[in-house]
C-alpha positions as CSV (number, residue, x, y, z in Angstrom):
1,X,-13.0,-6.8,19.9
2,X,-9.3,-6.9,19.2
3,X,-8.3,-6.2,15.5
4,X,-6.2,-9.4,15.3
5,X,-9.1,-11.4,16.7
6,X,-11.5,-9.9,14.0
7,X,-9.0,-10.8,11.6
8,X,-8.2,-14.4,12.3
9,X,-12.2,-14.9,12.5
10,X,-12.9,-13.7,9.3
11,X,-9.8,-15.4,7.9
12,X,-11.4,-19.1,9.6
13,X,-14.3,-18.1,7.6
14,X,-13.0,-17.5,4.7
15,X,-10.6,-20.4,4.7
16,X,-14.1,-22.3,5.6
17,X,-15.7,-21.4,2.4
18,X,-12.7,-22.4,-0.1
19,X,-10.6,-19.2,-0.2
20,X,-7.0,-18.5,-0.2
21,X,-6.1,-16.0,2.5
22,X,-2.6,-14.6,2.2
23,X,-0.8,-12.3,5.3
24,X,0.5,-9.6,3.2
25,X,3.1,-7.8,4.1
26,X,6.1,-4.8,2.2
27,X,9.2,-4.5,4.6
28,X,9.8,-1.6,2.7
29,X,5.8,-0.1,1.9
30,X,4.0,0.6,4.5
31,X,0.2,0.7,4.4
32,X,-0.3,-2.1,2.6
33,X,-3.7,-4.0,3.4
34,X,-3.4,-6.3,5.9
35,X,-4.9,-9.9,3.8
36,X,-5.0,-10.6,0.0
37,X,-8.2,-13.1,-0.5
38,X,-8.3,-15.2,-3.5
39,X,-11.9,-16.3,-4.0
40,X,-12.4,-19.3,-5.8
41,X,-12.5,-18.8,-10.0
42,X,-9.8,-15.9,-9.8
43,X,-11.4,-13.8,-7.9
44,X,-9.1,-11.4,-5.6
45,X,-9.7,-8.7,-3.2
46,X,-8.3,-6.9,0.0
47,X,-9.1,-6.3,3.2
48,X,-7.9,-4.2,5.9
49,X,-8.9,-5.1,9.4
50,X,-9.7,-2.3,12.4
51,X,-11.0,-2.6,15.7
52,X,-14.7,-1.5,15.8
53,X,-14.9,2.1,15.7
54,X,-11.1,2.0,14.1
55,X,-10.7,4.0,10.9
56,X,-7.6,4.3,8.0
57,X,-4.8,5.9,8.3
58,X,-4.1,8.5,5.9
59,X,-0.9,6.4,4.3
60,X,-3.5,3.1,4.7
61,X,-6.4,5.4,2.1
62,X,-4.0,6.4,0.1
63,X,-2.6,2.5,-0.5
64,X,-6.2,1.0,-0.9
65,X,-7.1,4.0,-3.0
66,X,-4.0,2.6,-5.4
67,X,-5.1,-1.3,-5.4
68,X,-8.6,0.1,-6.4
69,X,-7.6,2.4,-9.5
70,X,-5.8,-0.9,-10.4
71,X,-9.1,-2.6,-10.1
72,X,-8.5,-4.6,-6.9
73,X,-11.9,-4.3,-4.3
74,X,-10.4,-3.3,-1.3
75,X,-12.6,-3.5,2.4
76,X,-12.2,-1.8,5.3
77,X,-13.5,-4.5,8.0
78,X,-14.0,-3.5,11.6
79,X,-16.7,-6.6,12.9
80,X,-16.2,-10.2,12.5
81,X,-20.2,-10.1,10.8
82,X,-19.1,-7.0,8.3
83,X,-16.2,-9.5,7.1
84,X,-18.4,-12.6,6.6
85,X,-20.6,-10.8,4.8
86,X,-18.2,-10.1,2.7
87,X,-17.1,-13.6,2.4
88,X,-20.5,-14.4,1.3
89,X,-21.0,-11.9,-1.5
90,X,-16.9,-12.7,-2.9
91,X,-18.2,-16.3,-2.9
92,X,-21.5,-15.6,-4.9
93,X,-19.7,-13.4,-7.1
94,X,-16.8,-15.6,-7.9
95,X,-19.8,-18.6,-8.2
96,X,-22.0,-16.2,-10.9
97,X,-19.0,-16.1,-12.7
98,X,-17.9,-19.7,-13.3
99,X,-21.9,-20.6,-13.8
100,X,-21.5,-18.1,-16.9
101,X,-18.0,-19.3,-17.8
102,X,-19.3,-22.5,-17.7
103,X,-22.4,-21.5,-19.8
104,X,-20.0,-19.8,-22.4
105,X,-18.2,-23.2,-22.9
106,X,-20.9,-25.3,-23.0
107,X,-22.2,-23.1,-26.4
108,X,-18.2,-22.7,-28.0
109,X,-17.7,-26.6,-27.4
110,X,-14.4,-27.8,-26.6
111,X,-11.5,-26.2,-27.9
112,X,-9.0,-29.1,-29.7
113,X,-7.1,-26.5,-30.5
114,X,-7.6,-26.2,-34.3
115,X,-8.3,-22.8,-35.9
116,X,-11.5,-22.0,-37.4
């Protein structure tokens, strides 16, 4: 399957299940990831789509290596059912993560903005 046809799939998906899926481009930087997603509850990652089989370039490593040692996931996706997948575990992350957020609220109360 075609790379672009992988991507637009997964991006359907995505879209499907509540997230914001961004075309990223840099004019001026290449190697950049190919789509910023931004899970529900703040979550954000990156993915890099390939055909099946299709690895990184050695500019493309060197770019995701620098979103990740600023703490970004980034993916290398070459299947339509790799990308879902990880769709699925973004959105049960992001989901574990509000459930506690709203946990921790529920025990601090609301804040009316008075100082303790």
């Amino acid at each position: 399957m075609l790379e672009r046809d992988i991507e637009q799939r997964v991006c359907v998906y995505a879209k499907s299940k509540g997230f914001l899926v961004y075309k990223f481009s840099s004019p001026n930087h290449a190697g950049v990831p190919d789509r910023m997603f931004v899970a529900p509850h703040q979550r954000v990652f990156w993915i890099e789509f390939k055909r099946e089989g299709c690895k990184l370039t050695p500019l493309q490593t060197r770019e995701c290596d620098k979103l990740a040692n600023c703490g970004f996931e980034v993916y290398m996706v070459d299947s339509v059912e790799q990308g879902k997948s990880i769709i699925d575990e973004q959105a049960h992350i992001a989901g574990m993560a509000f459930s506690a957020f709203l946990r921790i609220s529920a025990i601090l109360g609301p804040d009316d903005g008075s100082v303790h």
